[in-house]
N, C-alpha and C positions, 0 to 999 in steps of 0.2 A: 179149167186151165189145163191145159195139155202140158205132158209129162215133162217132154222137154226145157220147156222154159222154167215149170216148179224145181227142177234140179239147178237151171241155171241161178235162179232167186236166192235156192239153197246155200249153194260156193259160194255167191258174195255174198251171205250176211256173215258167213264162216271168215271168211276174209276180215269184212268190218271188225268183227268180235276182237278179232284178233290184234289187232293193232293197238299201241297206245294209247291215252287220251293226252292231247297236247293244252299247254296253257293260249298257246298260240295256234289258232285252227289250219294254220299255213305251216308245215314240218320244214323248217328253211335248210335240212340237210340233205334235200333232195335236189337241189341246185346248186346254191350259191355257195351252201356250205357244207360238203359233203362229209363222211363219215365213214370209218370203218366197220364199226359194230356199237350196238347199243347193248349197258346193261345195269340195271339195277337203278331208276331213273336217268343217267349220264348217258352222254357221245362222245364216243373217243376215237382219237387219231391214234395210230401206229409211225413212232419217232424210228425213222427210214435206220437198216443195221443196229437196232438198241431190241431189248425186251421192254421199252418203256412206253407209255404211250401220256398224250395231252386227251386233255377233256374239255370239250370243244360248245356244252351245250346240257342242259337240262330237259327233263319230261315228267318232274314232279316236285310239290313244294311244300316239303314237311316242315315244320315248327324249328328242328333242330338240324339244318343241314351239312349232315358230317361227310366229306371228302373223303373216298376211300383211299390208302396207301396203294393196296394191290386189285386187280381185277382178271377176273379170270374169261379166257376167252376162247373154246375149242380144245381143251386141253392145255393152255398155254397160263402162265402165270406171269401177268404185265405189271410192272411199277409205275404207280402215275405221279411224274414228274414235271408237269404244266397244266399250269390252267390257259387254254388259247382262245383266242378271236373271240366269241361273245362268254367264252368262261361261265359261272355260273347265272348269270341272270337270264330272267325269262323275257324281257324286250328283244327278241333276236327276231333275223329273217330280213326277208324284204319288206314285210310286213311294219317292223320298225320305222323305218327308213319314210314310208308315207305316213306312219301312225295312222293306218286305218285299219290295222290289227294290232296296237300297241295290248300288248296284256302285263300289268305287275302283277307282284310278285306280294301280295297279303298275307301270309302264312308263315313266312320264315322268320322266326326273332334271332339265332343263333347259327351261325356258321364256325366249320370247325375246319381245317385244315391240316393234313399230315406233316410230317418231318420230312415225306419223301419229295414234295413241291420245292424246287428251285425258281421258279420262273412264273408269272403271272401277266399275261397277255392280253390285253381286251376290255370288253366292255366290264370285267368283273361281278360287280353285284350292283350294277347298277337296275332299276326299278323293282329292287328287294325292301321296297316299302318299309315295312315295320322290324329291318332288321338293327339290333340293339349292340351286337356284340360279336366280334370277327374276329377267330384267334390266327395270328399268323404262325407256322414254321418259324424257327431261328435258320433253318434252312434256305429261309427266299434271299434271293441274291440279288432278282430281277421283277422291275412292276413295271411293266410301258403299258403307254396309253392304246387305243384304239387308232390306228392307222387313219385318216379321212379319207391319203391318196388312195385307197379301195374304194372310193365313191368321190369322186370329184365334184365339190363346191359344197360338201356337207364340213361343219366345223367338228375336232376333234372332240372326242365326248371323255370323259374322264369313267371310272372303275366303281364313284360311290354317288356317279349323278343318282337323283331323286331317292336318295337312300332317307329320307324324311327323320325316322326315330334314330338316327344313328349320330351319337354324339361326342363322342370320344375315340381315335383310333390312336392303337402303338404299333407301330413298324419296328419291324425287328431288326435286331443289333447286327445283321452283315448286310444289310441291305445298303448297301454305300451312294446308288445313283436313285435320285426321287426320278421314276421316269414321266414325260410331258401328262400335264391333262390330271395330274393322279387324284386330287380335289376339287378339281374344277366344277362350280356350278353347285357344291355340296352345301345347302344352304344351311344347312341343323348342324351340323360339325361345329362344335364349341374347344376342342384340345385336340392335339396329333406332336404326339411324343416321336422323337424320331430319334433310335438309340446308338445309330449305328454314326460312326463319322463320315458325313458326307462330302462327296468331292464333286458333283455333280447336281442340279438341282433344276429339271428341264424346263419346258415351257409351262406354261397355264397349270402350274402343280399346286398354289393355292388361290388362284383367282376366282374374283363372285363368290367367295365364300364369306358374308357379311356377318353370319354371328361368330364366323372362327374368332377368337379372344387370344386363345393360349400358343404359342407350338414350342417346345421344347426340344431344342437342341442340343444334342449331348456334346457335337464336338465340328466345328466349321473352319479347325485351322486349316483343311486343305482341301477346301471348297474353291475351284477355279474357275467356274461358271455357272452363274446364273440365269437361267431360258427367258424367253419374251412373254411376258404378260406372266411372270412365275408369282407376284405375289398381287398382282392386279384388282383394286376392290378388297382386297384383304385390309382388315383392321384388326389383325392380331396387335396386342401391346409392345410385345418383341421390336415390331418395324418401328415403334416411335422412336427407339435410340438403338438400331441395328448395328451391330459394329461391324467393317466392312475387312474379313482377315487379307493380310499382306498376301496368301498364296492367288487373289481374284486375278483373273483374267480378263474378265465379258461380264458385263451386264447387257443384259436382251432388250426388245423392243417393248417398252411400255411395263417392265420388269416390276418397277413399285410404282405406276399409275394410280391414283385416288387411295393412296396408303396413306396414316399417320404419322408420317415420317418427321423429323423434327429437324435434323441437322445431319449431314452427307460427307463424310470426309473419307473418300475414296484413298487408295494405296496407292503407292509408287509405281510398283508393277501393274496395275490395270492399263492393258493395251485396247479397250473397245467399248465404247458405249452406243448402243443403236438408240432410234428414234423415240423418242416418248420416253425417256428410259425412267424420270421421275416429273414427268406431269402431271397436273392437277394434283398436286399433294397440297391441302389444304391447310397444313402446319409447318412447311418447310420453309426455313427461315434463314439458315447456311448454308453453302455448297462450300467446299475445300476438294481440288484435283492434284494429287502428285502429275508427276509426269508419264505421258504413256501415250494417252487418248489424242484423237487429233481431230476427228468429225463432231460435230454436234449438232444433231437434228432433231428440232421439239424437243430437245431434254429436260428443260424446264419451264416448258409451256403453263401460262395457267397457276402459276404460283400465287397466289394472291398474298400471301408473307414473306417472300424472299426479297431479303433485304443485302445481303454481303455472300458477294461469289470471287474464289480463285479459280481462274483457270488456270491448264500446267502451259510450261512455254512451248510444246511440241503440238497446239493447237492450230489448226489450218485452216478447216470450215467451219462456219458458224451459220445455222438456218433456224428461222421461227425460234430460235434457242430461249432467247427469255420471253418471247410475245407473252403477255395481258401479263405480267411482274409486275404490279400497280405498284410496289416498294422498293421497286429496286432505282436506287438514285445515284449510285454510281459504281464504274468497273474500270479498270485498266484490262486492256484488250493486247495480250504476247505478241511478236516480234513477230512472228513468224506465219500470220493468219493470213491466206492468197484468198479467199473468198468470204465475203459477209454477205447471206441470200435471205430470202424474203421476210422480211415481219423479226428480224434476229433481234431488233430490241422496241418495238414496238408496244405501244402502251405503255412505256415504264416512265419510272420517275429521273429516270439520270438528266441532269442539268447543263453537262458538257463530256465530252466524246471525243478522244486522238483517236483517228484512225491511221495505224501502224503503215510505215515505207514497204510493208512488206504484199498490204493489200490489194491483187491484179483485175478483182472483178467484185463489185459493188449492188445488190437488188436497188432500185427508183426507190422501194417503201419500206429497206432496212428498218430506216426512222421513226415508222410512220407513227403518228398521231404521241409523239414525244412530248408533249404539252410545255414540261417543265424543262426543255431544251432551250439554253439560252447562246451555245457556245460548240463550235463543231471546227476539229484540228484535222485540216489532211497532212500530214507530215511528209517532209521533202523527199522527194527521189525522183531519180530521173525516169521511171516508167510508171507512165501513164494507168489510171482506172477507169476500167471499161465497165458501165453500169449498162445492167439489163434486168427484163422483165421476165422475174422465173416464179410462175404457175405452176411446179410443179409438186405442193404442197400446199395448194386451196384448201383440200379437203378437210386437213386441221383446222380447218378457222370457221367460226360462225361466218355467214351469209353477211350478217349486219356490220361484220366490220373489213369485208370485202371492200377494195377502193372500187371506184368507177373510173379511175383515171391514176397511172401510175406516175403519178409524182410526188416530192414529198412536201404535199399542200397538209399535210398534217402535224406536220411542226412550225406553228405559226410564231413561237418567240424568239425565235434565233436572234439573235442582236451580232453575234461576231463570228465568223466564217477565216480561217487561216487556210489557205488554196497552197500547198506546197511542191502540188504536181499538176501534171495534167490530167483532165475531165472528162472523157468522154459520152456523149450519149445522156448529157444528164443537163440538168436548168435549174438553176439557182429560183427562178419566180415563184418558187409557195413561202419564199420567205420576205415576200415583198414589203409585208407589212411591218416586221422588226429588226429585220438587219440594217445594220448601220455603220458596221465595220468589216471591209472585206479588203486581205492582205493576201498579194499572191508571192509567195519564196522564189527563190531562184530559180528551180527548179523544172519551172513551167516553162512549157516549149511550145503547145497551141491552144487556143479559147476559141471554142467551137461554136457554130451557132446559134443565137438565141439563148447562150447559156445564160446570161445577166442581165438579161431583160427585165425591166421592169422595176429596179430596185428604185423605189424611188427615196430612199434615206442616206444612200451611200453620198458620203462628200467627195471622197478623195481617191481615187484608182492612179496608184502606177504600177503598168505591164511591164515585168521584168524583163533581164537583157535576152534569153532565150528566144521568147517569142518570134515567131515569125510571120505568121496569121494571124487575123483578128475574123471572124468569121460573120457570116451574115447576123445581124440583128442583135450583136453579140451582148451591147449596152444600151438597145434601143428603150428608150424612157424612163433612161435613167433622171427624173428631172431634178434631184437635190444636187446632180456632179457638180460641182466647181472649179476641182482641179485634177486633172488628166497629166498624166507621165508615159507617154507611148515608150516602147522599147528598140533602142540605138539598130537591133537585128532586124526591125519591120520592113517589111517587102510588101507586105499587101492589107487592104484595109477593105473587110467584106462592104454588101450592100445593105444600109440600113443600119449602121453598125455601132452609132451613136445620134439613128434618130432623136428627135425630140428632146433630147436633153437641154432644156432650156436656161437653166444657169451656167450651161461652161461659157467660159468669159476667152481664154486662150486656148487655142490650138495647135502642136507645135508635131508638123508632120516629120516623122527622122528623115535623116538623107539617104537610105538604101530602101523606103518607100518608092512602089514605081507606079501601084494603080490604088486609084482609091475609087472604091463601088461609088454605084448609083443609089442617090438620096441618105449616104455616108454619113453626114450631120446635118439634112434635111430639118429645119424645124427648130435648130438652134439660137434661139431667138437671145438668149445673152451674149452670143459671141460678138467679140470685138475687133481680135486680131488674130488674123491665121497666117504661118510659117509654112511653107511648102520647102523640102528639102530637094536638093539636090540632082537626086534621081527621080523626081517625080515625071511620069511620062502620060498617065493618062488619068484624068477625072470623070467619074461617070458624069451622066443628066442627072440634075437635082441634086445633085451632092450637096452644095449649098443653098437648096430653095429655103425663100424664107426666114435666112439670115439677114433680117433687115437693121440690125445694129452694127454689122460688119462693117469696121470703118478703115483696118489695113490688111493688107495681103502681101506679106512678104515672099517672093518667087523665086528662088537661089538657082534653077534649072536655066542657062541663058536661053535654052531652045523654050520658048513657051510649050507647054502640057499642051495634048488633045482635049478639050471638052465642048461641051456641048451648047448647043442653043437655050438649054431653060437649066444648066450646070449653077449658074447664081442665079437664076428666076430672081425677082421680089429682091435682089441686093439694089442700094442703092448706089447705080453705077457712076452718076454724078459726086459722091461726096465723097466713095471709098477711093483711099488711097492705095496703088497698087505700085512697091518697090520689085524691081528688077536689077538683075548686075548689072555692072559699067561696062556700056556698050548693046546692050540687050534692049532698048526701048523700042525702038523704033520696028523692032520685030513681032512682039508684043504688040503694039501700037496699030498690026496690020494682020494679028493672026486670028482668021477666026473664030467667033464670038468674046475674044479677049480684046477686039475694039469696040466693045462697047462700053469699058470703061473711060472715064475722060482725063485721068490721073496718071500716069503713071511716071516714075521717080526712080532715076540711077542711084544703084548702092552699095560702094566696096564691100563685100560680103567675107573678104578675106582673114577678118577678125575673125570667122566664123570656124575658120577648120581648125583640125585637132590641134591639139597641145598633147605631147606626150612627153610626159615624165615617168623613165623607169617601165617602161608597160604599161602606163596608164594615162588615157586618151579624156581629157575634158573638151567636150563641145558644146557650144552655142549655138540652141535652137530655139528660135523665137522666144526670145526673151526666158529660156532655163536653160540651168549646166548639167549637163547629161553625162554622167560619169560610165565608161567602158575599160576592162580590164578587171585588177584585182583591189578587190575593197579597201577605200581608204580613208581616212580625214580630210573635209576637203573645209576651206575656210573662206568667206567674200568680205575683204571690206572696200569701202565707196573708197573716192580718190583721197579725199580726207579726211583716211581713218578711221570712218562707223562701221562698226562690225555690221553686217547685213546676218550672215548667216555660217554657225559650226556646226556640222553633220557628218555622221559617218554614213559615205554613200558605198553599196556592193553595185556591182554591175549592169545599167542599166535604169539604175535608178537617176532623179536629177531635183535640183531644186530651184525655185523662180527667184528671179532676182527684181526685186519692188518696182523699178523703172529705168529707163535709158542714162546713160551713164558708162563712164570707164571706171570698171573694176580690177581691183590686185584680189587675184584666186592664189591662194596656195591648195597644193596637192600632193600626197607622199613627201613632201616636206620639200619640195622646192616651189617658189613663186612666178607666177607672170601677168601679164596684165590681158582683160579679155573687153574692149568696146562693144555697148551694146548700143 
């Protein structure tokens, strides 16, 4: 071997010699984590204009690892006043990060810490394996977690993860803020005294800690936040009846998730509850909210014993809020709620439901799969609820109880629906099977498409006075209807709009009707007698196909309507009698496809028009009195004195009168006589 290169072999093993032995073969302070000087196993930072420095890292693991006060450095005497970024444990570097140089830490049972430590930073002692016993400073002030945002998409790690034999920790008396993460993952931890009065209490600081049993609070009157996921998977006994102090603020996201929590009776002053905030708590049985909080999202998802909940009246949004509450059977819902979003009481046991005047937007599967739903109130106002499909919290929910189709085809027993506004974007048909009473309030102004298709148990629909549309397919087979009350305001009657309904027997079109769609009462095979008002100007084709019991057709418009070649298809135009005004036949008689009937009969129709008394307008429309104006008593007896009928009709509404005849109607307390 030539000279040269033996000297060169020489230097570096002199080099090697020299250097440390790491527990980790990768020194991570030559990168990611740099350093000002080592000594005495420790790396320390220099705190920028202080004589103080952090301790940033370890290079050896004795049995009893005592934190020095002071360290000396160049002549310099440095106070160590933090422990930073991976602090004492040996899982550090890049190394960590993939675990393909993870190294613990087997040798330390004892950590000791000086008075001169304010501040604790990091990863702490985390993979100090077999350490038993950690004394703190009365001096720490400060414990935060590990940052993640230094590595984006890694979860925050806590200070005693994988600390195995470590089973008891006391935090010391000035330490007032638990910083995030600080237990998180600490699966041996059984007690954590925490002496100081805290007012802060961050995120994931005792979550996934399943044997934790005990924590001992000395004092939480002026605790005003609690962090997201802070006692998550915790089954300390403290959380079975946690008392929640007046000074709260905030509860965080999924804050007592799968705790033992028993009953919830939140303070006045609480302004914020985030998502999850007590889901899956498998013994929660009460909620109680002062006022404050306004959103609810997943809050009490997953309860499977929640049985009785207050919310406060300053409540707005409601999402997933009670989904899978298999006990929960009944709530009043505040005054004040503008949105109810997806799954908000789905699976639960409640049996009937007001939904408040105040609510503008509605999820298809709020409802859904309500089983024990028998009864569902929209309460009156004049602005309409716009329902839609919001996806935007799937993720909550198992797979299996995802719909395939957003309607609420999972509340199969509804029997009574109160409609006190208008619907939009929504369809009564998943209740086809048990509704049986549907009542629309005042209040309603349009019925939209396809909305009431299908019902086939309803008897009796009247469209109050608002209405103006009746929309395509709106009561198409309906086939239990019998009796129909259209509303005095109609202008327009969709297409399809009472297909198939095969027992309505009357039809009584109002007079400010002008079009009535194609195949409108298509299929009406009980009808007998149909009223055309007034204004009526055009009938689609088929409108009446297939009415082959239709036997009159009163027409009060002297200009005969536009319709079609197959508008009465299959009527029998031989036997139906078709009444026109006096003077009107002969028009009728000649206008197309309306001579094809062989019938047609003049008929002063003048009995017909309003009556008003005081502002309030009774009309006869094919054979019913259709009250317009402000609600009154209104009374029918025949010419000799049999009471037919006393009702209090509101506007729009009307009632049939048994058969032809002159009638004495009183109304707001005066009388006239109406021939029918």
């Amino acid at each position: 071997m030539n000279i040269r290169l033996k000297t060169l072999l020489l230097a570096l093993a002199a080099v090697l010699i020299s250097l440390p032995i790491f527990a980790n073969p990768k020194d991570p302070h030559t990168s990611n984590w740099p350093y000002d000087f080592k000594a005495d196993g420790f790396y320390f930072n220099k705190i920028k204009n202080t004589q103080n420095v952090a301790i940033n890292g370890i290079y050896s693991n004795p049995e009893h690892l005592i934190v020095p006060s002071t360290v000396e450095y160049e002549g310099v005497t440095y106070t160590v006043t933090e422990l930073d970024k991976f602090c004492l444990a040996t899982a550090c570097g890049p190394g960590y990060f993939d675990h393909t140089t993870y190294a613990y830490n087997y040798d330390t049972k004892k950590i000791t810490i000086p008075e001169t430590v304010t501040s604790i930073d990091g990863l702490g002692f985390s993979g100090i394996i077999n350490v038993t016993e950690i004394d703190f400073p009365e001096s720490l002030i400060s414990f935060n977690y590990y940052n993640s945002d230094d590595y984006p998409g890694r979860s925050p790690m806590g200070p005693f993860m994988d600390c195995y034999a470590l089973k008891e920790v006391t935090l010391p008396k000035n330490l007032k803020v638990l910083g995030g993460s600080l237990f998180e993952g600490c699966r041996s931890v059984e007690t954590v005294n925490v002496l100081a009065p805290i007012t802060y209490i961050s995120g994931s600081v005792f979550s996934d800690c399943p044997n934790l049993k005990t924590i001992n609070f000395s004092d939480l009157s002026h605790l005003t936040t609690i962090g997201a996921c802070a006692f998550k998977g915790c089954n300390a006994t403290i959380l079975e009846n946690f008392e929640f102090p007046a000074s709260l603020k905030t509860i965080g996201e999924e804050a007592f998730r799968e705790t033992p929590i028993k009953e919830v009776v939140l303070p006045a002053g609480l302004t914020k509850i985030e998502n999850g905030a007590f889901s899956f708590c498998p013994e929660l049985t009460s909620v109680t909210i002062g006022k404050g909080p306004m959103v609810f999202s997943c809050t009490f998802m997953h309860c499977p014993k929640l049985a009785e909940v207050k919310l406060p009246e300053s409540t707005t949004v409601l999402q997933f809020t009670f989904f899978n509450c298999p006990q929960l059977s009944e709530i009043n819902l505040p005054g004040k709620i503008i949105k109810i979003g997806t799954q908000t009481f789905g699976m639960t046991k409640i049996s009937s439901i007001q939904i408040p005047s105040s609510v503008r937007q509605m999820a298809y599967d709020a409802l859904f799969n309500c089983a024990a739903l028998t009864s569902i109130d929209f309460l009156d106002s004049p602005k309409e609820i716009t329902f839609f499909i919001d996806d935007e919290n799937k993720y909550y929910i198992d797979q299996n109880f995802l719909l395939e189709s957003w309607q609420l085809s999972g509340t199969p027993n509804v029997q009574q629906i109160y409609v006190g506004r208008s619907l939009k974007n929504y369809s009564f048909s998943g209740f086809k099977n048990a509704l049986k009473d549907l009542t629309f309030g005042p209040e309603v102004k349009y019925i939209y498409d396809s909305q009431f298709a299908d019902l086939s148990l309803i008897t009796t629909i009247s469209i109050p006075g608002k209405v103006e549309t009746i929309g395509k397919n709106a009561f198409k087979g309906c086939t239990g209807l019998t009796h129909l009350s259209l509303s005095s305001s109609l202008t327009e009657i969709g297409e399809n709009a009472f297909k198939g309904d095969t027992n309505l027997a009357t039809v009584s079109v109002p007079d400010k009707v002008e079009t009535i769609g194609a195949n409108a009462f298509k299929g009406c095979t009980g009808l007998t007698n149909l009223y055309l008002g007034a204004s009526v100007k055009q009938i689609g084709n088929n409108a009446f196909e297939d009415d082959r019991n239709l036997a009159i057709i009163e027409s009060v418009n002297p200009t005969p309507p536009d319709i079609f070649s197959e508008t009465f298809l299959r009527v029998d135009k031989y036997s139906c009698e078709v009444y026109v005004p006096v003077g009107s036949a002969e028009r009728y008689r000649y206008a197309d496809y309306w001579n094809a009937f062989r019938t047609f009969k003049e008929k002063d129709f003048s009995g017909i028009s309003d009556t008003v008394v005081d502002g309030t307008a009774v009309r006869l429309e094919g054979g019913r009195l259709v009250l317009t104006g402000a609600d009154t008593r209104v009374t029918v007896y025949t010419a000799d004195g049999r009471l037919v009928a006393d009702r209090r009709l509101s506007s729009g509404e009307s009632l049939e009168l048994p058969s032809r005849g002159l009638y004495i109607v009183t109304a707001a307390g005066r009388s006239f006589k109406i021939c029918y």
